[in-house]
C-alpha positions as CSV (number, residue, x, y, z in Angstrom):
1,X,0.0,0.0,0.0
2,X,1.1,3.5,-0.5
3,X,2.0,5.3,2.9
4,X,3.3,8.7,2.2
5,X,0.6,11.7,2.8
6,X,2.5,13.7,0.2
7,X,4.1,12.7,-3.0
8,X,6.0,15.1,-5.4
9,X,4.6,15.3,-8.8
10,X,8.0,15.7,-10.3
11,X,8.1,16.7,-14.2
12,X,9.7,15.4,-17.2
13,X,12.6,16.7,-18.1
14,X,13.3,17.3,-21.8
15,X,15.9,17.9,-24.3
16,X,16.5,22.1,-25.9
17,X,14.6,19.9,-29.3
18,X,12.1,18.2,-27.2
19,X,13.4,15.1,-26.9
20,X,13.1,12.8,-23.4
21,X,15.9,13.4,-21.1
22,X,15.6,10.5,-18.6
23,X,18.9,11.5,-16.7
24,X,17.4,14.9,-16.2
25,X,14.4,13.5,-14.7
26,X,16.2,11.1,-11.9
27,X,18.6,13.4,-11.3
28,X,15.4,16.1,-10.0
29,X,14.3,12.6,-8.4
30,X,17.6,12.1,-6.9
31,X,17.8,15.4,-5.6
32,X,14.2,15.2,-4.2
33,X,15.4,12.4,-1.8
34,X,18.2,13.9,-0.7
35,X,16.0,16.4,0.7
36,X,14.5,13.7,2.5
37,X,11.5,13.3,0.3
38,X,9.8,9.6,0.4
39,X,7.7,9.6,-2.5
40,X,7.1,10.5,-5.6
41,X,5.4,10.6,-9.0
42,X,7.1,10.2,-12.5
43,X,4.7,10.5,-15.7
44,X,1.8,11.3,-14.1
45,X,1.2,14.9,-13.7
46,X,2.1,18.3,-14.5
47,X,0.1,17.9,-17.7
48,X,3.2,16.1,-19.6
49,X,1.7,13.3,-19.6
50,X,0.1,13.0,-22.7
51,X,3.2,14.1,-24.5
52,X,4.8,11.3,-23.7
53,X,4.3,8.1,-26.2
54,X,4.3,4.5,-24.9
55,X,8.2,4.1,-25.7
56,X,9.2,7.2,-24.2
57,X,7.2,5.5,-21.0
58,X,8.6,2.7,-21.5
59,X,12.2,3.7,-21.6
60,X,11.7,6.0,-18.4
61,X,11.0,2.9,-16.5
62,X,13.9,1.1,-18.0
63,X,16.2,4.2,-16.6
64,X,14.0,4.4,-12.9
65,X,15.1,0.5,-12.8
66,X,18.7,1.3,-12.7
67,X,18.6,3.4,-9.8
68,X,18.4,0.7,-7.3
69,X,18.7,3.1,-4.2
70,X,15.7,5.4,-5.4
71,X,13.7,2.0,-5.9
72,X,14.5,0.3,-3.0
73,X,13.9,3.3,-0.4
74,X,10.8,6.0,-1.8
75,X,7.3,4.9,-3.2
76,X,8.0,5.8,-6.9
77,X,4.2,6.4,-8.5
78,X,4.0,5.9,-12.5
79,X,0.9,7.4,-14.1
80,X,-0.5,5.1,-16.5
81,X,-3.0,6.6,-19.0
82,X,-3.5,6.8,-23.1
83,X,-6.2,8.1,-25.0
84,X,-6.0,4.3,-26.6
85,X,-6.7,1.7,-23.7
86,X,-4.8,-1.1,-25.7
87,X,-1.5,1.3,-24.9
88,X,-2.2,1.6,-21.4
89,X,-2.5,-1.8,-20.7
90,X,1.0,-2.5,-22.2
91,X,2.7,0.3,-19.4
92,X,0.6,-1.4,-16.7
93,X,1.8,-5.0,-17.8
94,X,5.2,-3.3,-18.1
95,X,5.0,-2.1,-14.5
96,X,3.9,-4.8,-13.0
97,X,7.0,-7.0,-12.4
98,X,8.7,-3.6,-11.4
99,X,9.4,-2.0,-7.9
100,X,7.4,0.6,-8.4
101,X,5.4,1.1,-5.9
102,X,2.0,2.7,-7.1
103,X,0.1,3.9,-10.2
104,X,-1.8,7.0,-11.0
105,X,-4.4,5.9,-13.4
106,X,-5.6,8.9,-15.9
107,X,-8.6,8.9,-18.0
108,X,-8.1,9.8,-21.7
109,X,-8.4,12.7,-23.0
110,X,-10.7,14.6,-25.3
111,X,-12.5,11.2,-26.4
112,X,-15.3,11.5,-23.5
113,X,-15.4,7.5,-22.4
114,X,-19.0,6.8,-20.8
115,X,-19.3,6.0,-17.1
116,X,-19.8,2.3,-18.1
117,X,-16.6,2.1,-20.3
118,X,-14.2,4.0,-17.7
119,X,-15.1,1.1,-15.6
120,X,-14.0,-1.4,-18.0
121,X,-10.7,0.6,-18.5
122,X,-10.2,1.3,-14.9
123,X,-11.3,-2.6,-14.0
124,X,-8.2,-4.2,-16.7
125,X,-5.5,-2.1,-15.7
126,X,-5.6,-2.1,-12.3
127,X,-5.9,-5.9,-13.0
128,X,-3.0,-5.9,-14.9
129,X,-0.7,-3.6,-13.3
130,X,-1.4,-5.6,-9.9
131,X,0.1,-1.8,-8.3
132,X,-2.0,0.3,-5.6
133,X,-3.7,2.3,-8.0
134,X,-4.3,6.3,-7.1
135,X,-7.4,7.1,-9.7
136,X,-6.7,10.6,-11.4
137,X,-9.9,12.3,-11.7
138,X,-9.0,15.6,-14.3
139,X,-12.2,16.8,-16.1
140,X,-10.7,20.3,-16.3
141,X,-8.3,19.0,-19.2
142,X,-9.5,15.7,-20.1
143,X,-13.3,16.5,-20.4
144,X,-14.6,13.3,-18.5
145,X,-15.8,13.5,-15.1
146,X,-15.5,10.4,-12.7
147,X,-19.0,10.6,-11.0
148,X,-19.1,9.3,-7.5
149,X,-21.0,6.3,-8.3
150,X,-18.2,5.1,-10.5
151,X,-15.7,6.2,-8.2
152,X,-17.3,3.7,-5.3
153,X,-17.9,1.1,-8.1
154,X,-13.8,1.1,-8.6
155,X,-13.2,1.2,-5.0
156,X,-14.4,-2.3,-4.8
157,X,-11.5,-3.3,-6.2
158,X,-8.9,-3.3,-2.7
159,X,-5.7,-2.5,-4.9
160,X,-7.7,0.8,-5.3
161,X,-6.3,3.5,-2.4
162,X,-7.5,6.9,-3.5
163,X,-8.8,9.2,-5.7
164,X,-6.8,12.4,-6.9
165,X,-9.1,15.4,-7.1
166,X,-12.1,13.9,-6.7
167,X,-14.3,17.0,-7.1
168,X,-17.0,19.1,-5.1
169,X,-17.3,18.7,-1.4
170,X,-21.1,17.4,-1.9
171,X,-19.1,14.7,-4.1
172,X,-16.9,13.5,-1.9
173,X,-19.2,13.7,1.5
174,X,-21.2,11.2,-0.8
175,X,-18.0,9.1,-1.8
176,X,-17.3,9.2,1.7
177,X,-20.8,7.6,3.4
178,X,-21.3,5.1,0.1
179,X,-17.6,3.2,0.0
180,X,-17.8,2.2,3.6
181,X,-13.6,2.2,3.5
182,X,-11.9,4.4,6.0
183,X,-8.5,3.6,4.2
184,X,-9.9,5.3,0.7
185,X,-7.7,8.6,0.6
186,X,-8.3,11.8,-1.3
187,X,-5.4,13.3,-2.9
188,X,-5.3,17.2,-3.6
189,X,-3.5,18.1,-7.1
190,X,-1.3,20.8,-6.2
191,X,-1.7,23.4,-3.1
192,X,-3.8,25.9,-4.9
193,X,-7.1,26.3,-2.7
194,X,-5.5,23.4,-0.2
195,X,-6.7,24.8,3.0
196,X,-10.1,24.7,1.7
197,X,-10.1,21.2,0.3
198,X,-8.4,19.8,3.7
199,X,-12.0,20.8,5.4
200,X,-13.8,19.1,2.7
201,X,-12.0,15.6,3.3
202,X,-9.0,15.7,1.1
203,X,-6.2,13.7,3.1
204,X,-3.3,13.8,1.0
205,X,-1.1,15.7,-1.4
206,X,0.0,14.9,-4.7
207,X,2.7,17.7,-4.5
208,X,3.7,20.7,-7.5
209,X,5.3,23.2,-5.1
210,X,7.2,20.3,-3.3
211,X,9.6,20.1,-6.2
212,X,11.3,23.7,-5.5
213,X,11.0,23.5,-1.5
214,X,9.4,20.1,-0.5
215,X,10.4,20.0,3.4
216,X,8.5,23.6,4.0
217,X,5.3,22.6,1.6
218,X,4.9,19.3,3.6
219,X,5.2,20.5,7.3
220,X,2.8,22.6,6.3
221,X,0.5,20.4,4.9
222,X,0.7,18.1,7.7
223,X,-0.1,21.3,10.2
224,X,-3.2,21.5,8.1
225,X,-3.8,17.6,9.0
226,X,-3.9,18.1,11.9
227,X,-5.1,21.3,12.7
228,X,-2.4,23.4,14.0
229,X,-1.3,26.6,13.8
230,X,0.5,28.3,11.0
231,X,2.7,31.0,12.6
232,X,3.3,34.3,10.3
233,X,6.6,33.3,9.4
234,X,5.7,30.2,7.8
235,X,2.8,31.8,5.6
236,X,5.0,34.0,4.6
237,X,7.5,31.1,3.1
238,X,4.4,29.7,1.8
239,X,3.0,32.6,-0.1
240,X,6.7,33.4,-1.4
241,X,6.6,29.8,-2.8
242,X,3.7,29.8,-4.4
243,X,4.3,33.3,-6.0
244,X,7.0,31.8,-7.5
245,X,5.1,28.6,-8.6
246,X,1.4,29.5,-9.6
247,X,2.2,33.4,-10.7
248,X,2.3,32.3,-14.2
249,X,2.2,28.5,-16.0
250,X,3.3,26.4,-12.7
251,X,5.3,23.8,-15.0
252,X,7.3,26.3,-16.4
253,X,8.0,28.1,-13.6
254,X,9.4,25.3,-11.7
255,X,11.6,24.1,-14.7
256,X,13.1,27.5,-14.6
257,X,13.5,27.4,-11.1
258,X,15.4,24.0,-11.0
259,X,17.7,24.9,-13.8
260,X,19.1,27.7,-12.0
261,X,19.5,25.3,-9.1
262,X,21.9,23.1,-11.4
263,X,19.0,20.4,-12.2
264,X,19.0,19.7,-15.8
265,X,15.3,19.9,-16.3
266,X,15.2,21.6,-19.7
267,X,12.1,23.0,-21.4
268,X,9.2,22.3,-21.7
269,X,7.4,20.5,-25.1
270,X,5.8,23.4,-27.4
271,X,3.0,24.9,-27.1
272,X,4.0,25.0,-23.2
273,X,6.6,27.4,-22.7
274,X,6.5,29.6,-25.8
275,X,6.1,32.6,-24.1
């Protein structure tokens, strides 16, 4: 099972023509757990996703699986989803003799799956990854909504631990009283409006901030857990860190950011980043 109430949705790194620089990407990984960070999530996030085709995928595994030290000692996510099912079942197969610990299952984009034939993708990956299995909720840039009756449908399924922006808080009260599963968590995407979605019932953060300063944006999470105070100081770092973050396109931003700090992130794939 995954443990970690935060994981850092770390990006892709990429080449100045675009290509996939897998060195760049475990070197920010690297970094990350030399800041003490446990957990993290490679290909799942950020909105790079879908740039990515199944070899590219494929070959980021192959270079995660070298670094025996990273493996071995943080819960390494890998988001699995393709607007064609029959390519997201070969990642999940792929994955599922690896030590990765997790996957973030995505819906595909623009193409609108019914209710009925998300559960039928959802159902045969998770069956063929065999990995506890985060599900990705993203209407805002896939266009399908996960309604809450498929949501407890899929948590059925035990490999299932949580959802990832689930949606309103009427949506996930109801999520909530129908699964009858006090180990289903509900992972915020990123820390914008985070306060507000910790009172709503969201118990864990899948991390964008945490890639520039991940020790300050998870002891303040975890004050939010469990409802402590936030002295002045510490907003302050906050606010300063999420200026720098969300004042702008947050993926670029933090690309930027680590590339000054010596982390060979790159750029980002056109159109991203053409301003």
């Amino acid at each position: 099972m995954l443990t970690e109430n935060v994981h850092i949705a770390v990006p892709t790194a990429f080449s100045e023509d675009e290509s996939l620089h897998i060195q760049g990407t475990i070197d920010h990984i690297r970094s990350l757990y030399e800041q003490g960070v446990k957990s993290v999530l490679v290909s799942g996030t950020t909105g790079e996703q879908h740039s990515l085709n199944l070899q590219e995928k494929m070959e980021l595994i192959n270079g995660l699986e070298q670094e025996e030290e990273l493996m071995d000692n943080m819960e390494i996510i890998f988001g699995v989803s393709s607007i064609r099912q029959k390519e997201a079942e070969e990642l999940a197969e792929r994955i599922r003799p690896t030590k990765l610990a997790g996957i973030m299952l995505g819906y595909p984009p623009y193409v609108r799956p019914t209710q009925e034939e998300a559960l039928i993708y959802s159902e045969k990956i998770i069956q063929l990854s065999n990995k506890p299995a985060i599900l990705y909720n993203n209407p805002n840039r896939t266009g399908f909504d996960l309604s809450a009756e498929s949501i407890i449908q899929i948590s059925k399924i035990d490999l299932v631990v949580g959802i990832k922006d689930a949606g309103s808080k009427e949506k996930v009260e109801h999520i909530k009283s129908d699964t009858h599963r006090n180990d289903l968590h509900f992972y915020a995407g990123g820390e914008e409006e985070l306060e507000e979605k910790v009172l709503h019932g969201y118990d864990r953060l899948s991390s964008i901030a945490g890639n520039i300063s991940p020790a300050k944006i998870s002891q303040w999470f975890e004050k939010m857990l469990k409802q402590q105070k936030v002295t002045t100081q510490e907003s302050e770092e906050i606010e300063a860190i999420m200026g720098q973050v969300y004042q702008g396109n947050a993926i670029v931003n933090v690309k930027k950011i680590l590339n000054q700090q010596g982390i060979p992130m790159g750029i980002c794939r056109s159109p991203i980043g053409n301003v």
